[in-house]
C-alpha positions as CSV (number, residue, x, y, z in Angstrom):
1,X,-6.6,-24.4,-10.8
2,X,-5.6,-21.9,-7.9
3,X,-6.6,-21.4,-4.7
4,X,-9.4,-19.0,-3.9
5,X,-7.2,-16.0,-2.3
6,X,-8.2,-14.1,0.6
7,X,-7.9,-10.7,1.8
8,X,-4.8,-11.8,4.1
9,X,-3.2,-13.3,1.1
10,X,-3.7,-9.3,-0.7
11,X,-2.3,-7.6,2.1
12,X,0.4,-10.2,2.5
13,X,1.5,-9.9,-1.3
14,X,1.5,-5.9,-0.9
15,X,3.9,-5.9,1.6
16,X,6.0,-8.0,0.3
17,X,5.8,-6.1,-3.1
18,X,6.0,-2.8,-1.2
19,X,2.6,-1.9,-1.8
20,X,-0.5,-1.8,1.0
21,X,-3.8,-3.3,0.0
22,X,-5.9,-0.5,0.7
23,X,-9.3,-2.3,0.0
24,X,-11.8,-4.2,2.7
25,X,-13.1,-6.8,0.2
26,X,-11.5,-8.2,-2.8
27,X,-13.8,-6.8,-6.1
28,X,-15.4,-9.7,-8.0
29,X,-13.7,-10.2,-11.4
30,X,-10.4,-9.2,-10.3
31,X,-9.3,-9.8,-13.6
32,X,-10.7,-7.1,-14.7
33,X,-9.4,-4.9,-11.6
34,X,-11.4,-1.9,-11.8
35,X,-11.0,-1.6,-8.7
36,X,-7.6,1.0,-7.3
37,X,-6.7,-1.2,-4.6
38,X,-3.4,-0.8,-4.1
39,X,-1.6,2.0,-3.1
40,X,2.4,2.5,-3.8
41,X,5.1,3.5,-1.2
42,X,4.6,7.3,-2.5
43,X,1.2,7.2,-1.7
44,X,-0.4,6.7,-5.5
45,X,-3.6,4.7,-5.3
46,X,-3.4,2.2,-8.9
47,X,-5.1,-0.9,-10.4
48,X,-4.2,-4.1,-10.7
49,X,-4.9,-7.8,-10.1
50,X,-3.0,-10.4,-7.6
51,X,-1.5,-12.5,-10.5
52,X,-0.3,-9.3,-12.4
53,X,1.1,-8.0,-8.7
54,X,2.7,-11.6,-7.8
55,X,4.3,-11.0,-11.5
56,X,5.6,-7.5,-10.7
57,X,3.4,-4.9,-11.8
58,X,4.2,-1.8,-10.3
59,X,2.4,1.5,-9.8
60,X,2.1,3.2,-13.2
61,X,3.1,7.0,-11.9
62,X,6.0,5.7,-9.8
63,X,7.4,3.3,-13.4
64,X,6.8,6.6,-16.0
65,X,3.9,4.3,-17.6
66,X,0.9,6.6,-16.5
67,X,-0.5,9.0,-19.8
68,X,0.8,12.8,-19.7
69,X,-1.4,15.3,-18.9
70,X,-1.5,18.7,-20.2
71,X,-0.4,20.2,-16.8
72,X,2.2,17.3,-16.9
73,X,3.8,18.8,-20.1
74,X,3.2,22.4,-18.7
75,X,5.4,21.5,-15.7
76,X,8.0,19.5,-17.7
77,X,8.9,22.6,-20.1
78,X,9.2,24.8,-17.1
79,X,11.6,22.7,-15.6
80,X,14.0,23.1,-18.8
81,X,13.2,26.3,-19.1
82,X,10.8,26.5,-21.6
83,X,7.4,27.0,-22.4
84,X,4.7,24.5,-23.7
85,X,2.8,26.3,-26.4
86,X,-0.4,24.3,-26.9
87,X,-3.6,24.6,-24.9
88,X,-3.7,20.8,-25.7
89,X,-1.5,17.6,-26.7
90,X,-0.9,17.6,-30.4
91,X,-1.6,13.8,-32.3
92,X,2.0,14.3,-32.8
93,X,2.5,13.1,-29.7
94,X,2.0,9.8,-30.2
95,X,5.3,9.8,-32.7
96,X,7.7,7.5,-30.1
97,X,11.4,8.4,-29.9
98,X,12.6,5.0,-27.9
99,X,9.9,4.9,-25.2
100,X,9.6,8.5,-25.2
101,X,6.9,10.7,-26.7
102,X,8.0,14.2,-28.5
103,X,6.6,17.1,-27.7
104,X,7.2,20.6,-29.1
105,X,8.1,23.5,-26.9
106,X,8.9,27.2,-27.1
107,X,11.8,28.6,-25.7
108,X,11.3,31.1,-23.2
109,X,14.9,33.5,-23.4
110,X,13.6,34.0,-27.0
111,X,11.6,36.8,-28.3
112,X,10.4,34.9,-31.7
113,X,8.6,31.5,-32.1
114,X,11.2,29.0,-32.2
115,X,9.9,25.3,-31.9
116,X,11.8,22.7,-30.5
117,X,11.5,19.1,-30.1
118,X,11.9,18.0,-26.3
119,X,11.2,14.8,-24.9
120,X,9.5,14.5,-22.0
């Protein structure tokens, strides 16, 4: 059986992780973590319990495991110069290529419909 942790023993473990405890109190059933408690070196605010922390979780934005949004995949085909099509994410989507979802874009240069497969 562990010891009981404290809120010095949170905001110890952050910085040594790189992360700040950014909560007064630590949430009862913590392994649950509903609570965002922790906030990353860039700022992002994220959940996560002080076993799975002591382990090496890291902020989900700042590892690439946070879920796409539809501005995410709006912004992505911009950057490559094309344009997402959809006013949505197809099911498609969940098809993996490696770790890496597929997505299907429009090219903007072009003045007919060509589809694409880009990963984002």
């Amino acid at each position: 059986m562990g010891f009981i942790k404290t809120i010095d023993d949170y905001i110890q473990l952050g910085k040594e992780k790189g992360f700040e405890y950014v909560l007064h109190t630590i949430p009862k059933n913590t392994h649950k973590s509903s609570y965002q408690g922790w906030k990353c070196s860039k700022g992002y605010l994220f959940n996560s319990c002080y076993k799975s922390i002591k382990k090496g979780t890291k902020c989900a934005v700042c590892s690439g495991k946070s879920k796409k949004t539809l501005s995410d995949y709006k912004k992505h085909a911009i950057s490559k110069n094309l344009k997402y099509i959809f006013n949505y994410i197809p099911k498609s989507v969940k098809e993996m290529d490696g770790n890496t979802p597929k997505v299907i874009y429009h090219r903007m240069h072009t003045t007919h419909c060509t589809a694409v497969a880009n990963a984002v």
